[in-house]
mmJSON file of the N, C-alpha and C atoms, coordinates in Angstrom:
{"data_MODEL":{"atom_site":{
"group_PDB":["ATOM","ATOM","ATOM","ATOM","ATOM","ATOM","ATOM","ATOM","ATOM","ATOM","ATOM","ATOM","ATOM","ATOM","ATOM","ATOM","ATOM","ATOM","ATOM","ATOM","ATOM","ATOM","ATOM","ATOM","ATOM","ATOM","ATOM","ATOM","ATOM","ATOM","ATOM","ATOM","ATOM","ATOM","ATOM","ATOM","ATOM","ATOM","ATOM","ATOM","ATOM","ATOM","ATOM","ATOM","ATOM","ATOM","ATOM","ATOM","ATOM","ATOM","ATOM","ATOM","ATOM","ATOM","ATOM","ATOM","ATOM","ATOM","ATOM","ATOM","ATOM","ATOM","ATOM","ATOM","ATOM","ATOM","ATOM","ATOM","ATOM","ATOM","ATOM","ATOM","ATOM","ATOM","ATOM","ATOM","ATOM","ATOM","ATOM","ATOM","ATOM","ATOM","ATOM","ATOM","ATOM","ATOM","ATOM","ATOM","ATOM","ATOM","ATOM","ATOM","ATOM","ATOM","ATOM","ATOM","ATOM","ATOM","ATOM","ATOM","ATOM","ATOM","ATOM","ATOM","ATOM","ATOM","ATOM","ATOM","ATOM","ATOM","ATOM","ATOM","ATOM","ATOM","ATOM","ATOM","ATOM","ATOM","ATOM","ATOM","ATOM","ATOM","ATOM","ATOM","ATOM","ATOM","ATOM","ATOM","ATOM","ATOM","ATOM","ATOM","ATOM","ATOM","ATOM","ATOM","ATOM","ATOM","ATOM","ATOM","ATOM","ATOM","ATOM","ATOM","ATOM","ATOM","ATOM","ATOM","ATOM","ATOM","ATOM","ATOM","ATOM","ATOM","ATOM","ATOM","ATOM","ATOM","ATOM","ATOM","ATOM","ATOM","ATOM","ATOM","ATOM","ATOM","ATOM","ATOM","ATOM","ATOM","ATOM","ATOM","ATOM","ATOM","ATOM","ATOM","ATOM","ATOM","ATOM","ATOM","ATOM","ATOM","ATOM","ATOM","ATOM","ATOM","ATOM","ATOM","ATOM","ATOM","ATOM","ATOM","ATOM","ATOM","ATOM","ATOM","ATOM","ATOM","ATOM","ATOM","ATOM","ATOM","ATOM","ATOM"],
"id":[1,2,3,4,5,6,7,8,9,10,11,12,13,14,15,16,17,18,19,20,21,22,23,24,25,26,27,28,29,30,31,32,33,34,35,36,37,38,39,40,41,42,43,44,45,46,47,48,49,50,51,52,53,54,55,56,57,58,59,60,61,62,63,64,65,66,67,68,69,70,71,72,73,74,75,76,77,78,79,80,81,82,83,84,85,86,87,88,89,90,91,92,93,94,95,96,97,98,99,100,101,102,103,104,105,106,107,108,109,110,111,112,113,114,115,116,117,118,119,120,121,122,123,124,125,126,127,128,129,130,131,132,133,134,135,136,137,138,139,140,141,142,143,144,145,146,147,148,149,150,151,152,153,154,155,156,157,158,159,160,161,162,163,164,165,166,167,168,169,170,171,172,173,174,175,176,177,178,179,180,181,182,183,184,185,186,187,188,189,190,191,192,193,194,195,196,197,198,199,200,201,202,203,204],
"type_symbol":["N","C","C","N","C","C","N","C","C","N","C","C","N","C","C","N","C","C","N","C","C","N","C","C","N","C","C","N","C","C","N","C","C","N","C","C","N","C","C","N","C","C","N","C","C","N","C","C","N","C","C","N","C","C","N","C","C","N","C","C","N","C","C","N","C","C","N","C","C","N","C","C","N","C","C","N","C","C","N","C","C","N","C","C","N","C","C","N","C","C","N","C","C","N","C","C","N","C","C","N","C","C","N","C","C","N","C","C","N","C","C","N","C","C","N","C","C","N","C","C","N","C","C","N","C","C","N","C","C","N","C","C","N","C","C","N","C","C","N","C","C","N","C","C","N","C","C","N","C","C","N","C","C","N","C","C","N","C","C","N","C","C","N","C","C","N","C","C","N","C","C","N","C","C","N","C","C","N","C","C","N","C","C","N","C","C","N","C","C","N","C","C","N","C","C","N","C","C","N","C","C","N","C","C"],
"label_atom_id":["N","CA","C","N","CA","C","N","CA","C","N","CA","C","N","CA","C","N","CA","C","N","CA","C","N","CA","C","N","CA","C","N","CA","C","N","CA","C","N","CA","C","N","CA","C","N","CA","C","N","CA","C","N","CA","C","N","CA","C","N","CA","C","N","CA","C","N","CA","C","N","CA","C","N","CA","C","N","CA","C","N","CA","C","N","CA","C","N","CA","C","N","CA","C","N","CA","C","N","CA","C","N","CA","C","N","CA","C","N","CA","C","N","CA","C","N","CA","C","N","CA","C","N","CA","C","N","CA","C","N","CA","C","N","CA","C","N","CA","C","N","CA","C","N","CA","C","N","CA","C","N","CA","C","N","CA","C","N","CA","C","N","CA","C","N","CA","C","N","CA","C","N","CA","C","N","CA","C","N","CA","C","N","CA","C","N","CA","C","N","CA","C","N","CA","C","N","CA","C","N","CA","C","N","CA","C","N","CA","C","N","CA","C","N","CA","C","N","CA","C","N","CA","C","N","CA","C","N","CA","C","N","CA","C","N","CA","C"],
"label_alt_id":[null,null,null,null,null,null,null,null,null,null,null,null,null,null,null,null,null,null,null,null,null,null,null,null,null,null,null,null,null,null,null,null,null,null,null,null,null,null,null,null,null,null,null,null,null,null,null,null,null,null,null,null,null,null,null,null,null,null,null,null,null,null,null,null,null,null,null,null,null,null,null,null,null,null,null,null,null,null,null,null,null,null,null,null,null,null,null,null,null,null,null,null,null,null,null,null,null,null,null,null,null,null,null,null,null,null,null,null,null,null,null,null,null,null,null,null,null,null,null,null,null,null,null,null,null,null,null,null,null,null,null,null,null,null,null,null,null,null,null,null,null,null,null,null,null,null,null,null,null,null,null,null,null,null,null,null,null,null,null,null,null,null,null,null,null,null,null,null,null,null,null,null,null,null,null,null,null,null,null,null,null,null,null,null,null,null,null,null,null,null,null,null,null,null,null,null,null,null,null,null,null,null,null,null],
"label_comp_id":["UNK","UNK","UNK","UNK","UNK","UNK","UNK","UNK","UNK","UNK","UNK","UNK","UNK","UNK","UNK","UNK","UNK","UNK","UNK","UNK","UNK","UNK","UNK","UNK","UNK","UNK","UNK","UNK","UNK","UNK","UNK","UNK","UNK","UNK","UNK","UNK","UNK","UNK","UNK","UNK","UNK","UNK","UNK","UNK","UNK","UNK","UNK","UNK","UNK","UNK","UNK","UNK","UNK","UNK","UNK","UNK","UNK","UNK","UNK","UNK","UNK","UNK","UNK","UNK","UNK","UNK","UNK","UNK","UNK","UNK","UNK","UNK","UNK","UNK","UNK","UNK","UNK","UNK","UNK","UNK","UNK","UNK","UNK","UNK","UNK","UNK","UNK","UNK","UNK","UNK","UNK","UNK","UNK","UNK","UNK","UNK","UNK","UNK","UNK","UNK","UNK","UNK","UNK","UNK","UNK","UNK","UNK","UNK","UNK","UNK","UNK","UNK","UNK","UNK","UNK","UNK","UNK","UNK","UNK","UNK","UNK","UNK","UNK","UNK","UNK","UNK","UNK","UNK","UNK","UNK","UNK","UNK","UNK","UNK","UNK","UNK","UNK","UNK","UNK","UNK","UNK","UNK","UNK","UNK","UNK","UNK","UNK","UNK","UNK","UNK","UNK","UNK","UNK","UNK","UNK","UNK","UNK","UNK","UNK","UNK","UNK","UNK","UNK","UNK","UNK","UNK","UNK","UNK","UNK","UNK","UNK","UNK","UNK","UNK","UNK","UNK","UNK","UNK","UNK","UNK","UNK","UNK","UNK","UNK","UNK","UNK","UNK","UNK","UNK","UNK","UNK","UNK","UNK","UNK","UNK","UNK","UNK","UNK","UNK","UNK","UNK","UNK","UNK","UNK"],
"label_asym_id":["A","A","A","A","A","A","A","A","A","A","A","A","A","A","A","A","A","A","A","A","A","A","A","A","A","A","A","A","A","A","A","A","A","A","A","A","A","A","A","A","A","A","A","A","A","A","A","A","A","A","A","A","A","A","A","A","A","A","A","A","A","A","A","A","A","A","A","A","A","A","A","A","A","A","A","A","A","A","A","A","A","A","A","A","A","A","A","A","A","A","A","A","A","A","A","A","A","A","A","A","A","A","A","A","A","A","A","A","A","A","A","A","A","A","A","A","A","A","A","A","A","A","A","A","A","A","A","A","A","A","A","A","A","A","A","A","A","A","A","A","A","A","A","A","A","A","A","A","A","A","A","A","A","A","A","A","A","A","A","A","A","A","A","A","A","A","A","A","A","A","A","A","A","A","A","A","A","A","A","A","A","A","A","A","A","A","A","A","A","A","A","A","A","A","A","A","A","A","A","A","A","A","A","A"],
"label_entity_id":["1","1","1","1","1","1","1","1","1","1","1","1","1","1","1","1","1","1","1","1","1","1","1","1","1","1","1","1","1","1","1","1","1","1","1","1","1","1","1","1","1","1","1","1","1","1","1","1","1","1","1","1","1","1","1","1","1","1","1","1","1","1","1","1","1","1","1","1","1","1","1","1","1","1","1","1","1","1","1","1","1","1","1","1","1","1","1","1","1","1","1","1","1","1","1","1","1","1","1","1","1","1","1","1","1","1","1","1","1","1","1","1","1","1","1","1","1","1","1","1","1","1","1","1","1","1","1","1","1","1","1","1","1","1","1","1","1","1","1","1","1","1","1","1","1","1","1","1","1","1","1","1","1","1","1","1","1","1","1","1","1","1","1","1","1","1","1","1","1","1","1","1","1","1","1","1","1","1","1","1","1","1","1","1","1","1","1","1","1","1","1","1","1","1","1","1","1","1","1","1","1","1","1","1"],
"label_seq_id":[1,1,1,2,2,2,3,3,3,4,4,4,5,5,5,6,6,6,7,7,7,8,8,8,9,9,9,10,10,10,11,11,11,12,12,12,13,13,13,14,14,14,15,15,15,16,16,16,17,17,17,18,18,18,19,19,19,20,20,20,21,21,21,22,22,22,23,23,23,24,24,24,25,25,25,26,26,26,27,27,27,28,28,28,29,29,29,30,30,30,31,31,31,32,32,32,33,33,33,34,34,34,35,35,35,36,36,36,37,37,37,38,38,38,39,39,39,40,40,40,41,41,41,42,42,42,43,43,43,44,44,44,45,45,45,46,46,46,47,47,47,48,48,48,49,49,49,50,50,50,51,51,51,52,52,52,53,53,53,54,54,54,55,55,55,56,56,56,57,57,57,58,58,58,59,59,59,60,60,60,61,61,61,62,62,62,63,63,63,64,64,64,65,65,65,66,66,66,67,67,67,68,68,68],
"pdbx_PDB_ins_code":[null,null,null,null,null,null,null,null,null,null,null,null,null,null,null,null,null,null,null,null,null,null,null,null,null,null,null,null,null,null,null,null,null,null,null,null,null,null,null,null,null,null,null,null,null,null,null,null,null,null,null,null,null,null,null,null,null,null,null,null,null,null,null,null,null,null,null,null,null,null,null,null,null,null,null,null,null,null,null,null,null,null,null,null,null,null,null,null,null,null,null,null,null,null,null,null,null,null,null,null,null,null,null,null,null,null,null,null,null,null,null,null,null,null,null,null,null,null,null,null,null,null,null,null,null,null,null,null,null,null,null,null,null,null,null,null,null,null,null,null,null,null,null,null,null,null,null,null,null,null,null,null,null,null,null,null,null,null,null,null,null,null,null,null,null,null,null,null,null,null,null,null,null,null,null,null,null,null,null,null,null,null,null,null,null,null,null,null,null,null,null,null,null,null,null,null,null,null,null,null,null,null,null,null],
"Cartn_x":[104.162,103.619,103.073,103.286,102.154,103.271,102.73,103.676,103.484,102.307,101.885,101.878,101.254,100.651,99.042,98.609,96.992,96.816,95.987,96.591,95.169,94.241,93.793,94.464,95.391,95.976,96.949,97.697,98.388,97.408,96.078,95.505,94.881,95.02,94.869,96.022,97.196,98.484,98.303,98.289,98.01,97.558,96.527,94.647,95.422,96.02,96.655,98.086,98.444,99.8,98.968,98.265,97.172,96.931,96.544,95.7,97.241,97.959,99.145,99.803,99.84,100.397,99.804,98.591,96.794,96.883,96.585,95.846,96.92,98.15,98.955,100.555,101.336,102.278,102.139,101.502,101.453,102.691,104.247,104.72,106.381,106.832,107.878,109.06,109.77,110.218,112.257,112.454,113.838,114.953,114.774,115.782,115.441,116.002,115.597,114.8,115.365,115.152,113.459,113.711,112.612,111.164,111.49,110.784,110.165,110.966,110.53,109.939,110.425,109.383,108.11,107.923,106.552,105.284,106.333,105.2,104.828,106.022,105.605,104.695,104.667,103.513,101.967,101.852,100.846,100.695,101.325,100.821,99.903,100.541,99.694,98.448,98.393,97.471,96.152,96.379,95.354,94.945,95.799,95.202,94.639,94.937,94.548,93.848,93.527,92.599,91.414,92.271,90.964,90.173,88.463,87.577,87.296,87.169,86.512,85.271,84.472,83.421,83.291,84.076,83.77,83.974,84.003,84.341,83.419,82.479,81.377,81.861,83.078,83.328,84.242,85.293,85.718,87.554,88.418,89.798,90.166,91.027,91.744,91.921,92.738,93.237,92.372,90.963,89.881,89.314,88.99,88.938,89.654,91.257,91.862,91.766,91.603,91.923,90.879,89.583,88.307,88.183,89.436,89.564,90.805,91.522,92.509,91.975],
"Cartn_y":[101.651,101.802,100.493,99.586,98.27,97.137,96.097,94.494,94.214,94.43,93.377,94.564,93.987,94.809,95.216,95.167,95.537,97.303,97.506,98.884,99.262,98.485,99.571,100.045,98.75,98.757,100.349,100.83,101.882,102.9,103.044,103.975,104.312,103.165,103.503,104.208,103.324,103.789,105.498,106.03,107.254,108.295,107.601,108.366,108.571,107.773,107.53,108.901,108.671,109.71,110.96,111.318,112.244,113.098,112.456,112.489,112.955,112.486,112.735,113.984,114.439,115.521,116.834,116.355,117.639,117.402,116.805,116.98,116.956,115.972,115.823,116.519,117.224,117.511,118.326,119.669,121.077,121.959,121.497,122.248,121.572,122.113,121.305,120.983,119.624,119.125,119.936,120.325,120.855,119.92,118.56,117.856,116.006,115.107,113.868,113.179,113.515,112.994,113.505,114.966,115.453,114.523,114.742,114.318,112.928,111.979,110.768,110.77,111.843,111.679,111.863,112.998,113.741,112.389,111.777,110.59,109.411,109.363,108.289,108.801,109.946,110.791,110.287,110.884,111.234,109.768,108.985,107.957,107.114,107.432,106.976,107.807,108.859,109.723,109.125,108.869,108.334,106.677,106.222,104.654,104.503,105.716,105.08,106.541,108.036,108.598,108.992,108.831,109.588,108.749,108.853,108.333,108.417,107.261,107.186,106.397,107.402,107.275,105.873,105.12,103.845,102.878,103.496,102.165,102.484,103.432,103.554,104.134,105.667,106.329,105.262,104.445,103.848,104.12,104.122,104.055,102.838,102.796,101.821,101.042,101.348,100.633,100.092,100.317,99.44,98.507,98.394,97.835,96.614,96.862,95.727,95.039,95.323,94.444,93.709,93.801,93.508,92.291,91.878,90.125,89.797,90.444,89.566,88.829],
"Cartn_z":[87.695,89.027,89.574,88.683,89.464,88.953,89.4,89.303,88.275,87.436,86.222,85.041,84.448,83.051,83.004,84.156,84.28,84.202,83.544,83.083,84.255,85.034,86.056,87.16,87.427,88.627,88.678,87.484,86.793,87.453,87.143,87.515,88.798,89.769,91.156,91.142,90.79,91.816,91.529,90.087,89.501,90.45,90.854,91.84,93.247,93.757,95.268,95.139,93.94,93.886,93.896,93.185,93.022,94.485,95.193,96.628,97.589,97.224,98.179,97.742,96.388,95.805,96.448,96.308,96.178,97.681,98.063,99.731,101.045,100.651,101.902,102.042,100.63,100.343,100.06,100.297,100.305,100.205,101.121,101.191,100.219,100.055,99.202,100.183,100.274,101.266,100.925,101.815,102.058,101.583,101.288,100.812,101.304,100.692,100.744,101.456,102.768,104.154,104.565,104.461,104.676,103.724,102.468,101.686,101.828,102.241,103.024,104.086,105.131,106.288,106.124,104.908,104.774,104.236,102.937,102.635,103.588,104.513,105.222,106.181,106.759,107.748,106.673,105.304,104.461,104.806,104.074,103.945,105.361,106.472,107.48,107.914,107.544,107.678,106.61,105.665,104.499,105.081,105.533,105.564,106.902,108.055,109.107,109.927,109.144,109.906,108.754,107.397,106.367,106.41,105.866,106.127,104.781,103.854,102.311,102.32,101.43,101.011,99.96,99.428,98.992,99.859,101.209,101.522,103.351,102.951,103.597,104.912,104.739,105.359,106.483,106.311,106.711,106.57,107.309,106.79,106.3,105.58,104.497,105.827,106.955,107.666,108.964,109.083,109.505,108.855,107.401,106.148,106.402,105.95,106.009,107.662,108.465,109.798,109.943,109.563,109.396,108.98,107.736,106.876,107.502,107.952,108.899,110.121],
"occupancy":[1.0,1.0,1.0,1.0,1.0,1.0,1.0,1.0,1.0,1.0,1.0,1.0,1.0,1.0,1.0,1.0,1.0,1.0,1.0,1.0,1.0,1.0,1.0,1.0,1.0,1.0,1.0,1.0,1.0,1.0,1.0,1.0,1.0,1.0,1.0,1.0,1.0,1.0,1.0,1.0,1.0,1.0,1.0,1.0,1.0,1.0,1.0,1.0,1.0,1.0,1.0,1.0,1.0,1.0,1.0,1.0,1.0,1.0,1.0,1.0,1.0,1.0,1.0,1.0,1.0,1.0,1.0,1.0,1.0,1.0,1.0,1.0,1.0,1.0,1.0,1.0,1.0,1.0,1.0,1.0,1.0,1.0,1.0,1.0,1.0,1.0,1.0,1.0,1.0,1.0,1.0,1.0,1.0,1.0,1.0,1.0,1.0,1.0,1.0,1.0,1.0,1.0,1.0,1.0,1.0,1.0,1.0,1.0,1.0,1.0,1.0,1.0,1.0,1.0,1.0,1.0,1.0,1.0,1.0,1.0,1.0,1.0,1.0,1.0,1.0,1.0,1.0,1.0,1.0,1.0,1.0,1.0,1.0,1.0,1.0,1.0,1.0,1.0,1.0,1.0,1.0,1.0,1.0,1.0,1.0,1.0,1.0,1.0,1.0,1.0,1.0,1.0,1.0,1.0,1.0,1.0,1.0,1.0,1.0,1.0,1.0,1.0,1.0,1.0,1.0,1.0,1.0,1.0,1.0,1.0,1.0,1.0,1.0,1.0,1.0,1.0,1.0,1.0,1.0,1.0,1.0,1.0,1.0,1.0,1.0,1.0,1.0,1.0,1.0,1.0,1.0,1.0,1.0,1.0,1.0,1.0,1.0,1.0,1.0,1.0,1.0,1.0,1.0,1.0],
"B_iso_or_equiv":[0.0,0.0,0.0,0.0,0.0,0.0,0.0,0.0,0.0,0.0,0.0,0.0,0.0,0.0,0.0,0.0,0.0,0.0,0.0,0.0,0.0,0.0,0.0,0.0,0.0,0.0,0.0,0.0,0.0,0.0,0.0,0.0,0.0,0.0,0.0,0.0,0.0,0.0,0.0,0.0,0.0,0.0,0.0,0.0,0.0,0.0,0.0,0.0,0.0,0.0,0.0,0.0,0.0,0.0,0.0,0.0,0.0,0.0,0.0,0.0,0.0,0.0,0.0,0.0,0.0,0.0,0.0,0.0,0.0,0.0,0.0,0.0,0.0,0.0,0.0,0.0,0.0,0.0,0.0,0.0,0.0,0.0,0.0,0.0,0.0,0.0,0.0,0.0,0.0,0.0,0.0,0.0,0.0,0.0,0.0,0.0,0.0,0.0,0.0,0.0,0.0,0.0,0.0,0.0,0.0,0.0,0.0,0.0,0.0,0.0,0.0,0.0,0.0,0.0,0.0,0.0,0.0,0.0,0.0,0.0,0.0,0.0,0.0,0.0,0.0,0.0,0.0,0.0,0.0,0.0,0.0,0.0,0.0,0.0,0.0,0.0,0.0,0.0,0.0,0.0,0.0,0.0,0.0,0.0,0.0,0.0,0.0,0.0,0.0,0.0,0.0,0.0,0.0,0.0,0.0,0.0,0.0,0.0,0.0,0.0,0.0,0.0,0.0,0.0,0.0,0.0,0.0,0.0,0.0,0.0,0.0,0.0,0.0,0.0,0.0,0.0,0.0,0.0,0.0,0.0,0.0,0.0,0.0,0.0,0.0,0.0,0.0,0.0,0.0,0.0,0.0,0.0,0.0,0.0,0.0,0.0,0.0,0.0,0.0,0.0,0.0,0.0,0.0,0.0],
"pdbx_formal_charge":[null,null,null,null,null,null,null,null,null,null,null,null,null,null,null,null,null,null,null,null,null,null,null,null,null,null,null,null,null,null,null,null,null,null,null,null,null,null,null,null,null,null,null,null,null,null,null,null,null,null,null,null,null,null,null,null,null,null,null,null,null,null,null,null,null,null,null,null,null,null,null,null,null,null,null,null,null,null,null,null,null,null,null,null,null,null,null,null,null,null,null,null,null,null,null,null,null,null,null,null,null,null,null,null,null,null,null,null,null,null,null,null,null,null,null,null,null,null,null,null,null,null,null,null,null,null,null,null,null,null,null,null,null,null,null,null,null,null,null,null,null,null,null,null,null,null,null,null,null,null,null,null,null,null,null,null,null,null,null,null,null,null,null,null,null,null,null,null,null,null,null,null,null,null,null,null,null,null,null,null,null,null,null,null,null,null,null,null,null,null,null,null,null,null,null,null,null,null,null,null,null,null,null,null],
"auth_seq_id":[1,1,1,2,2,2,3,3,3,4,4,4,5,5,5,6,6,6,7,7,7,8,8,8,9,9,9,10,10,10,11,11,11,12,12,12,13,13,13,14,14,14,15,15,15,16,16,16,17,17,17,18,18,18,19,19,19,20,20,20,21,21,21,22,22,22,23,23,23,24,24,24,25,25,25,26,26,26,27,27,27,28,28,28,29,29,29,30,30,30,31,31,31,32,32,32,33,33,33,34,34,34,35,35,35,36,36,36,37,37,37,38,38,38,39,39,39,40,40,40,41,41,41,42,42,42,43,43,43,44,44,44,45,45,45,46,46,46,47,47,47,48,48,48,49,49,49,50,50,50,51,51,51,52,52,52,53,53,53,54,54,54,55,55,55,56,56,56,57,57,57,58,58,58,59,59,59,60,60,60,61,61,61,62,62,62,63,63,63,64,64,64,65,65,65,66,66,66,67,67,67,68,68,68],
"auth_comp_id":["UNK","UNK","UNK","UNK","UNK","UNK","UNK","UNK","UNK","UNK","UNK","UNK","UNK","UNK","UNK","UNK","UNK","UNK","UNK","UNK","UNK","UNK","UNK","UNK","UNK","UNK","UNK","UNK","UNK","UNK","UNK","UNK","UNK","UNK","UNK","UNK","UNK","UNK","UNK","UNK","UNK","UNK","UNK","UNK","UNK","UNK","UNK","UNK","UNK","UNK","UNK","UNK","UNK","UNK","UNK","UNK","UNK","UNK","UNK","UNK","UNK","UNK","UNK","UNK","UNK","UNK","UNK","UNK","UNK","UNK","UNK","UNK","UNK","UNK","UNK","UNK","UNK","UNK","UNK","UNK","UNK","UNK","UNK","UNK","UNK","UNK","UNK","UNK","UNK","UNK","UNK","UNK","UNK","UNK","UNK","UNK","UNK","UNK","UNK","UNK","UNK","UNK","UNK","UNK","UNK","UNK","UNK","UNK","UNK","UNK","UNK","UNK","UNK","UNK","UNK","UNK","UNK","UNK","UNK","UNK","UNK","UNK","UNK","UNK","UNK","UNK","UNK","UNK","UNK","UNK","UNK","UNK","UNK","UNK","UNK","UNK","UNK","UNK","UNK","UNK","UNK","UNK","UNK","UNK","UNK","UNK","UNK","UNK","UNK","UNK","UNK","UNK","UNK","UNK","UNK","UNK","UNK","UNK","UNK","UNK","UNK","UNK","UNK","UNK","UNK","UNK","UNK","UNK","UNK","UNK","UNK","UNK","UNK","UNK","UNK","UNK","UNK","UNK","UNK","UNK","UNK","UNK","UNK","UNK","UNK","UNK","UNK","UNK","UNK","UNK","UNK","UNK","UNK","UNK","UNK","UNK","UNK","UNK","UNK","UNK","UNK","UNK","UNK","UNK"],
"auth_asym_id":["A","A","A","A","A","A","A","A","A","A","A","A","A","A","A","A","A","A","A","A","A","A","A","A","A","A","A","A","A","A","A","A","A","A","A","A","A","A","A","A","A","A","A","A","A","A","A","A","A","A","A","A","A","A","A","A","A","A","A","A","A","A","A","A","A","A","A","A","A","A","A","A","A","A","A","A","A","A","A","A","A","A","A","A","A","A","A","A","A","A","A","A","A","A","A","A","A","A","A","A","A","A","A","A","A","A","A","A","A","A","A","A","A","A","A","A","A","A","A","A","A","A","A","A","A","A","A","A","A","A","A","A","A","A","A","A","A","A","A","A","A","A","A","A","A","A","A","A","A","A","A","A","A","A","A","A","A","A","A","A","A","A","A","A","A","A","A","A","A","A","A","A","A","A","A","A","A","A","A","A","A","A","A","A","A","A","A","A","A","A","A","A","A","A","A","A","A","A","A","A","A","A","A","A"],
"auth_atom_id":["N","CA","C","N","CA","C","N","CA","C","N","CA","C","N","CA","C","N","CA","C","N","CA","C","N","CA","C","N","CA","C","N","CA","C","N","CA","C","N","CA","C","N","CA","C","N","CA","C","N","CA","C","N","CA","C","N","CA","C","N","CA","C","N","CA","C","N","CA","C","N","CA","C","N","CA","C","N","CA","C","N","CA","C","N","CA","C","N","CA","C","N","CA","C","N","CA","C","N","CA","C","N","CA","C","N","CA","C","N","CA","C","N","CA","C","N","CA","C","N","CA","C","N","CA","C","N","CA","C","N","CA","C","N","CA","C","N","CA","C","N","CA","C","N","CA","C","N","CA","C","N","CA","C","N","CA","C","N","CA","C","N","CA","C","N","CA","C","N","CA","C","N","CA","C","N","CA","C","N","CA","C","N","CA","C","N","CA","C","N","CA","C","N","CA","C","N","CA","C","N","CA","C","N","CA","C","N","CA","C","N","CA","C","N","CA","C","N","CA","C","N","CA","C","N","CA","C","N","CA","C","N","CA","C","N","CA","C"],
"pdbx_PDB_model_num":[1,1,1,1,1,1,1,1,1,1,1,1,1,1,1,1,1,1,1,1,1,1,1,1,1,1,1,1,1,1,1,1,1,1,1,1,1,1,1,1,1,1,1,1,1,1,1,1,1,1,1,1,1,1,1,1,1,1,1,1,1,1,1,1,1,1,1,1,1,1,1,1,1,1,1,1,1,1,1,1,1,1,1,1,1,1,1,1,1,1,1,1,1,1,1,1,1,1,1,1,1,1,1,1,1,1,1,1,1,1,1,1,1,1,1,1,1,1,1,1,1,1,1,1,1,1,1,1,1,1,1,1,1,1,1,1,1,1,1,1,1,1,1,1,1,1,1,1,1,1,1,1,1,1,1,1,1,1,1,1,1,1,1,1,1,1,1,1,1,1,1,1,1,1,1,1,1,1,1,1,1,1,1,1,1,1,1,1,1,1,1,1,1,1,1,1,1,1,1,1,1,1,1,1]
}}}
C-alpha cells in the first residue's frame, strides 16, 4: 500500500481503506465502472466535506491549501 518499507505508512493507507469500506461504500457497485465512480465520489467527499477531529475539525482539503 505505500512507496517504501515504512510499516506506518501501511497502516494509514489500511485506516483510510477502512473509512471508505465502513462509512462511504455501503452499497456494492454493479460492475467496474460503477465501482470507480463510487471511490472517486468517496474519495472527494472525505478530503473536502468530512471534518476530522485531528486536524481540529478541519477537511484534509483545507489543511493542505493552508501550506500551499
Amino acid at each position: 500500500m505505500t512507496d517504501g518499507y515504512d510499516c506506518y505508512q501501511n497502516a494509514l493507507a489500511e485506516r483510510i481503506n477502512g473509512i471508505l469500506k465502513m462509512e462511504y461504500l455501503v452499497t456494492k457497485p454493479r460492475d467496474l465502472e460503477e465501482a470507480k465512480k463510487m471511490v472517486a465520489e468517496s474519495v472527494a467527499l472525505y478530503n473536502e466535506q468530512r471534518p476530522h477531529m485531528a486536524l481540529k475539525y478541519k477537511t484534509p482539503d483545507e489543511v493542505h491549501r493552508a501550506f500551499t
